[in-house]
Backbone bond lengths (Angstrom), bond angles and torsions (degrees), N, CA, C in turn:
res aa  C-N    CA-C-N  psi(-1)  N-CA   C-N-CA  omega(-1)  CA-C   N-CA-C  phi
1 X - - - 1.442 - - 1.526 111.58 -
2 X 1.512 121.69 -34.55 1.338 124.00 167.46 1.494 136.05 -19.60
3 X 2.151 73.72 -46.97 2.044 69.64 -162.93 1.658 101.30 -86.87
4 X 1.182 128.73 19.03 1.577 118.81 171.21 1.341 113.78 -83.89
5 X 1.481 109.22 -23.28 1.489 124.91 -170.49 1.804 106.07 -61.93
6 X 1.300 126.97 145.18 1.231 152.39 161.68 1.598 98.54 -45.58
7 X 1.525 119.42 178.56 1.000 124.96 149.93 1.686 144.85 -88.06
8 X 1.728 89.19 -7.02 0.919 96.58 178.72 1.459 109.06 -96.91
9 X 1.443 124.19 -28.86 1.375 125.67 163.46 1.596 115.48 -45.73
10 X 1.139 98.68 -63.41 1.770 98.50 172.17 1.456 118.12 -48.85
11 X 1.433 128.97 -32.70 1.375 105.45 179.37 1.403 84.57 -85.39
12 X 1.065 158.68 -39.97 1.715 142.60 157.76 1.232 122.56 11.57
13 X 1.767 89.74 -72.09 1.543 94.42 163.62 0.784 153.11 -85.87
14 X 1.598 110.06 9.22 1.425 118.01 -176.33 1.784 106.71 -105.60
15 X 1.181 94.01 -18.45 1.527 98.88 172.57 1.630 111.09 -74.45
16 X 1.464 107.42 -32.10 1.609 129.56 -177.05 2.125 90.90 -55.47
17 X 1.201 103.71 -45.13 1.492 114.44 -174.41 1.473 110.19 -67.31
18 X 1.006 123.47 -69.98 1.312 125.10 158.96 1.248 139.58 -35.61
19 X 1.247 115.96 -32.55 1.701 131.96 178.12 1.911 90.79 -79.64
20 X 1.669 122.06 -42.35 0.996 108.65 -178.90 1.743 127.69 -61.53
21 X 1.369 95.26 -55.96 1.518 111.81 161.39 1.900 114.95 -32.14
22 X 1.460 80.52 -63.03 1.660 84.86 171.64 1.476 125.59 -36.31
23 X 1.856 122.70 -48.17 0.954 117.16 -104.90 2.270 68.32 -127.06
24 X 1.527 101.87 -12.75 1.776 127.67 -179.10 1.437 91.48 79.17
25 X 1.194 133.86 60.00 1.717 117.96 -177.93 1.706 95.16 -124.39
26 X 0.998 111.71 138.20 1.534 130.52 -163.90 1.333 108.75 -46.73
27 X 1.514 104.21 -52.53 1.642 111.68 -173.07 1.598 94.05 -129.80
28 X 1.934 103.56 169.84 1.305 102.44 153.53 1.402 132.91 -84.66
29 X 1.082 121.99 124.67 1.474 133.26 -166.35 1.525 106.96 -76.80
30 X 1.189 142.09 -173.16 1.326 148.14 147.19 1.520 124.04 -58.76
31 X 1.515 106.87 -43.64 1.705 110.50 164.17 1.280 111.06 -44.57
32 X 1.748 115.32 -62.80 1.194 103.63 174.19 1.262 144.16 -66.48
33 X 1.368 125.04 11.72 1.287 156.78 172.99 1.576 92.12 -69.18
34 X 1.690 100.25 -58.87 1.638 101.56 -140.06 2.243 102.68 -90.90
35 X 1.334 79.03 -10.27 1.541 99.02 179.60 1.852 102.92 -88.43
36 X 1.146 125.67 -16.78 1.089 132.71 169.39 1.814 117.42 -79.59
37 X 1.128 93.64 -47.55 1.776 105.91 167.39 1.306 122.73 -66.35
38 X 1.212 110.93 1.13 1.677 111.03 -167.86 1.765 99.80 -104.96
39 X 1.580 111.14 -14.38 1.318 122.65 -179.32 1.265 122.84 -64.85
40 X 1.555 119.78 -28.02 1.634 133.56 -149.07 1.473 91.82 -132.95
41 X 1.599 88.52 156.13 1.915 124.34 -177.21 1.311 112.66 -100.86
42 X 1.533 101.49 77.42 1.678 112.05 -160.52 1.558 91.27 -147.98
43 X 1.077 93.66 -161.12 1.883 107.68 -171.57 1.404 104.94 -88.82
44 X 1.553 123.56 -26.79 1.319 135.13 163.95 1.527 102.09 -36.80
45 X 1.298 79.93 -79.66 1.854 124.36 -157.12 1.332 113.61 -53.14
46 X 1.557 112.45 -13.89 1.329 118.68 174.25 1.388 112.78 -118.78
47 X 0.891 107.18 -47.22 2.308 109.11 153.99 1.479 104.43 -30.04
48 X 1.580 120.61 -71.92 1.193 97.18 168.35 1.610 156.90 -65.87
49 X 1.517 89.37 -13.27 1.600 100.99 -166.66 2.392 85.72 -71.12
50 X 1.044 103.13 -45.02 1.371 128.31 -176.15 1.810 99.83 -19.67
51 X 1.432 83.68 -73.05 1.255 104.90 -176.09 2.103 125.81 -69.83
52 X 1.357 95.74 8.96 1.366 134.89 -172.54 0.832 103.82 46.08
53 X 1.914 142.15 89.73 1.042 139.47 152.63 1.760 96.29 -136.70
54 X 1.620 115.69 148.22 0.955 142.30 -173.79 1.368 112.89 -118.99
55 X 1.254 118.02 168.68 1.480 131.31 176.52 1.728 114.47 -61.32
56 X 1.353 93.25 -43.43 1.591 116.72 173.11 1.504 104.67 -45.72
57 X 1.364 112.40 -90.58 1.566 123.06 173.32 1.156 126.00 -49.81
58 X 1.605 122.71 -23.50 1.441 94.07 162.01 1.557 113.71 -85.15
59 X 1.508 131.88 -17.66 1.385 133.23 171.56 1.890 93.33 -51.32
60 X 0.957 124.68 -68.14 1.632 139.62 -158.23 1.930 81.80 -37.66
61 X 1.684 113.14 -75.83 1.037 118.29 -158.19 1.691 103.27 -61.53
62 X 1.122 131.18 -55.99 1.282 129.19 175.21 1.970 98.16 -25.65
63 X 1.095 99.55 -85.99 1.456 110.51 167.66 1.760 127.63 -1.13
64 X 1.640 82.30 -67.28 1.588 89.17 175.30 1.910 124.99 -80.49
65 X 1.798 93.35 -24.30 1.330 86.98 173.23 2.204 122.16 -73.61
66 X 1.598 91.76 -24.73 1.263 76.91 168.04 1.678 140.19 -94.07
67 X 1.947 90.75 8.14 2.071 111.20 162.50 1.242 105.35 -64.48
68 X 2.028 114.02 -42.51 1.569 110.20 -142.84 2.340 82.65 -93.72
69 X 0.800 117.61 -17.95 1.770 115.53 174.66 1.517 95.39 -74.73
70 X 1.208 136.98 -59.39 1.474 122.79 -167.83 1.304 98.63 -67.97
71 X 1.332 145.26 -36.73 1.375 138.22 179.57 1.298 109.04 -41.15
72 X 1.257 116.31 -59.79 1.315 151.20 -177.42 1.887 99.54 -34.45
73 X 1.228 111.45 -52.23 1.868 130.53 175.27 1.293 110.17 -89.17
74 X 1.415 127.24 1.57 1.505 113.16 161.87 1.683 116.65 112.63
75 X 1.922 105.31 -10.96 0.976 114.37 -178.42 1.670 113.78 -90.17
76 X 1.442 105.23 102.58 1.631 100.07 167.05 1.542 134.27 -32.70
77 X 1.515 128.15 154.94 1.234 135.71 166.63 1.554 116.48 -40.28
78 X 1.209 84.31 -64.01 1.692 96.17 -173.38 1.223 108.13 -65.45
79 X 1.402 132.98 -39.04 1.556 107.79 178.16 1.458 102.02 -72.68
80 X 1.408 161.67 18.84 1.084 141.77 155.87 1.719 112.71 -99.79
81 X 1.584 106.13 -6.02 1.378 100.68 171.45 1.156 115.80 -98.84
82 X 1.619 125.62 -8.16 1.347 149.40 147.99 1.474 119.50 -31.17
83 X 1.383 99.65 -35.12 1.737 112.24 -128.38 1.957 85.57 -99.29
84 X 1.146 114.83 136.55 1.236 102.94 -164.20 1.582 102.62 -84.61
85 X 1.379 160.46 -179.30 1.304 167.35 169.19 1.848 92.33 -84.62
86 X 1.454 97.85 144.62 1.136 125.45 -175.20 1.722 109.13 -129.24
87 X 1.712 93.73 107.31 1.932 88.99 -155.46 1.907 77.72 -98.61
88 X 1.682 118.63 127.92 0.909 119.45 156.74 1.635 133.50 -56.85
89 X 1.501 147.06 130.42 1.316 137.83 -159.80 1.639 97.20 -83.30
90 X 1.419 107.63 -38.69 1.634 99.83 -174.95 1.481 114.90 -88.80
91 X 1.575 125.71 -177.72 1.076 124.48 -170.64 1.680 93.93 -99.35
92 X 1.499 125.83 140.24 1.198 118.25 -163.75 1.457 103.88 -89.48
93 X 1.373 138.82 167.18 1.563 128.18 177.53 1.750 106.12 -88.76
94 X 1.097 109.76 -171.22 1.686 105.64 166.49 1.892 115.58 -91.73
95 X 0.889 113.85 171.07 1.749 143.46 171.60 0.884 116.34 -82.49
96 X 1.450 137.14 138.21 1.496 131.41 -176.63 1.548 101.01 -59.12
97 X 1.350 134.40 -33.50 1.403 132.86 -159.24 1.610 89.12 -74.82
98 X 1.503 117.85 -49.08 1.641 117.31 -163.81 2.113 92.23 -67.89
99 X 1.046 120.84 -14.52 1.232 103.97 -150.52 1.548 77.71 -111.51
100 X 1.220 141.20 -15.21 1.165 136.31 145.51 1.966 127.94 -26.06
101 X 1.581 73.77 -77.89 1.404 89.88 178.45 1.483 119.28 -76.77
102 X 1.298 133.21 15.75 1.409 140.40 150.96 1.400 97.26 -112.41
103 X 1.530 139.31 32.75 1.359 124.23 148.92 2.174 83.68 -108.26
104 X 0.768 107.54 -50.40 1.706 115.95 171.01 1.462 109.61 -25.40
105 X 1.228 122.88 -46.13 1.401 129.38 -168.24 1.553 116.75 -91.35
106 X 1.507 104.42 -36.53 1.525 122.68 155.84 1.648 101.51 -51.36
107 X 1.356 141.55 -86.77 1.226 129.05 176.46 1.319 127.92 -29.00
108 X 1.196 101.13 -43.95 2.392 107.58 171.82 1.261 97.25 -61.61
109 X 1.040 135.04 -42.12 1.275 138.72 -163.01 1.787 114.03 -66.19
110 X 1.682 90.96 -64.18 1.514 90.39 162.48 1.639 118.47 -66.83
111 X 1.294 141.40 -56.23 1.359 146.67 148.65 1.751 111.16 10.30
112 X 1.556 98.17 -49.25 1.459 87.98 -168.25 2.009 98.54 -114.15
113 X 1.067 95.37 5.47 1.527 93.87 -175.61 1.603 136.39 81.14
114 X 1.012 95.23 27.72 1.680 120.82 173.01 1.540 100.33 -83.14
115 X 1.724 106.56 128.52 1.429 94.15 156.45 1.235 120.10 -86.72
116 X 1.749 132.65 -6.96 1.278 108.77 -144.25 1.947 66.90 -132.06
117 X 1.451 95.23 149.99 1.816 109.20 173.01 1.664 101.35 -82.67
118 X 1.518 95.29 122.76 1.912 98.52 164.94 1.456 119.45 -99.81
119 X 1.314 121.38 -163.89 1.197 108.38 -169.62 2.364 100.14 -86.05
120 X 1.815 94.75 -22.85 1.386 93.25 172.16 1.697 115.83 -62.65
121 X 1.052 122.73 -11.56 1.476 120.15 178.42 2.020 95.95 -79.47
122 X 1.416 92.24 -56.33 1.474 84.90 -170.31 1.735 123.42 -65.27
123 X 1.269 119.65 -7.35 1.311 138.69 179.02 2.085 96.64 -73.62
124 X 1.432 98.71 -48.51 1.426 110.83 -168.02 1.629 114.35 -64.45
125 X 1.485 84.38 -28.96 1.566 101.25 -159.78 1.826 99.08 -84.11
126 X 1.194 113.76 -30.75 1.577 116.52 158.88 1.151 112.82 -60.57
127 X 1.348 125.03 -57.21 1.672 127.80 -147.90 1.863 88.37 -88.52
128 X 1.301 138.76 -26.75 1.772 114.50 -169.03 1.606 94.08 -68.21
129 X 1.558 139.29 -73.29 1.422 133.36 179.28 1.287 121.99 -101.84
130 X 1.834 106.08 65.51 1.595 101.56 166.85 1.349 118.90 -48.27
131 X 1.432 101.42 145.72 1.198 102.74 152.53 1.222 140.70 -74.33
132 X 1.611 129.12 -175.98 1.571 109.31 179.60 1.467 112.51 -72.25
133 X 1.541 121.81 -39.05 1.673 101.74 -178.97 2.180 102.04 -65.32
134 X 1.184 102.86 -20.17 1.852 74.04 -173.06 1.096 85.33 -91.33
135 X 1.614 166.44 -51.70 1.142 123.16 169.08 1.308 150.25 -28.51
136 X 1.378 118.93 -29.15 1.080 138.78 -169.90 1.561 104.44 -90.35
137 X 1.576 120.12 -36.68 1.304 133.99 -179.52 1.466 111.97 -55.97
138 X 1.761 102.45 -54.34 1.307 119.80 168.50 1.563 119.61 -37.99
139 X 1.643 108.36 -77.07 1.421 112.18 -167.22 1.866 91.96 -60.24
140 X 1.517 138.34 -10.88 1.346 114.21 -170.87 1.431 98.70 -67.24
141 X 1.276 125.93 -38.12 1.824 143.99 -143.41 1.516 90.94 -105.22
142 X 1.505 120.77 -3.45 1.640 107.53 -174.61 1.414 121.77 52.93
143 X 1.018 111.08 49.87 1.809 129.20 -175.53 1.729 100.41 -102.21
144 X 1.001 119.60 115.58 1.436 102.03 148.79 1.688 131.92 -88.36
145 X 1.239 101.74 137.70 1.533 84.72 -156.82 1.877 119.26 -72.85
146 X 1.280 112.91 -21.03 1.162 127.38 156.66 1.416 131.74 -61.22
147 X 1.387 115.04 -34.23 1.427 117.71 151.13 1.614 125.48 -39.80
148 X 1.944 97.26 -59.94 1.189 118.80 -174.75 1.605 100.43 -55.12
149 X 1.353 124.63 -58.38 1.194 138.99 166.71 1.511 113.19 -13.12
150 X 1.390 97.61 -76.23 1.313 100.59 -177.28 1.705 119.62 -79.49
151 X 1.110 141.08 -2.56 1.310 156.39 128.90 1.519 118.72 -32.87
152 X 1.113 108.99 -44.33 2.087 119.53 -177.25 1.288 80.51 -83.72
153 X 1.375 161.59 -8.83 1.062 143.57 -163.09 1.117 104.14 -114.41
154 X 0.869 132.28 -50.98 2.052 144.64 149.79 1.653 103.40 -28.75
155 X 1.366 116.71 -58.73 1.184 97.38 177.56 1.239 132.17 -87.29
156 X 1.476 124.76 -12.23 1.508 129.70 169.89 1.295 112.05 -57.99
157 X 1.602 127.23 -36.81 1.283 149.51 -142.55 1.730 79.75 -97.86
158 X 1.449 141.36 -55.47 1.108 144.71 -151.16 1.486 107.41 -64.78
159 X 1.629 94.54 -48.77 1.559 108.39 175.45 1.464 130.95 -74.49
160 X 0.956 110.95 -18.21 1.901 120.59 156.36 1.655 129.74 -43.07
């Protein structure tokens, strides 16, 4: 599926890889998908900035949604601000959910008749079946995701 991808999608995902590594999380998730898109001067990258969310704030919210889930199991705040970061050495692979939503973006892609995947397919391809942390990421940042939706679409369309 790679090689249909743009260039800017691909560093997408490689930043998507890195933010995971960064972040010690096993695989790349969809957050980190969408935390990767918020980096670049693309149709992504400006859909979101649009909608005022940054790389910053969605890390913050990522962050907090996975304090307020361990809360949830009994594990206090403070031991996760305790807890030192665990930077993985390798690059992690994707998640069926992340590998979901880059088969998701492959379909937008064909859908509208693009041969090559942009980073607006892969934005789309998150936001049609978020999952619960990017849902949850969303309503933290007050995003609607259909807004956003239709925003990556405004700007893909701009850049043509």
């Amino acid at each position: 599926m790679f090689e249909r991808f743009a260039r800017e999608s691909r560093r997408a995902a490689i930043r998507a890889q890195d933010a995971a590594r960064r972040m010690g999380a096993e695989q790349v998730e969809p957050e980190h998908l969408l935390l990767a898109l918020s980096e670049g001067d693309d149709p992504a990258g400006r859909a979101l900035a649009e909608v005022g969310v940054n790389r910053a704030a969605i890390e913050e919210a990522i962050e907090q949604d996975l304090v307020a889930t361990l809360q949830v199991v009994g594990v206090p705040p403070s031991v996760v601000a305790s807890t030192p970061a665990y930077f993985r050495q390798d690059r992690p692979g994707f998640s069926a959910q992340a590998k979901r939503a880059l088969e998701q973006a492959l379909h937008e892609a064909v859908r509208r008749g693009d041969r090559r995947l942009g980073t607006e397919h892969v934005l789309l391809g998150v936001l049609r079946r978020p999952g619960a942390t990017v849902a949850r990421v969303l309503a933290r940042l007050d995003v609607d995701p259909e807004r956003l939706a239709a925003l990556v679409q405004v700007e893909a369309a701009a850049q043509r």
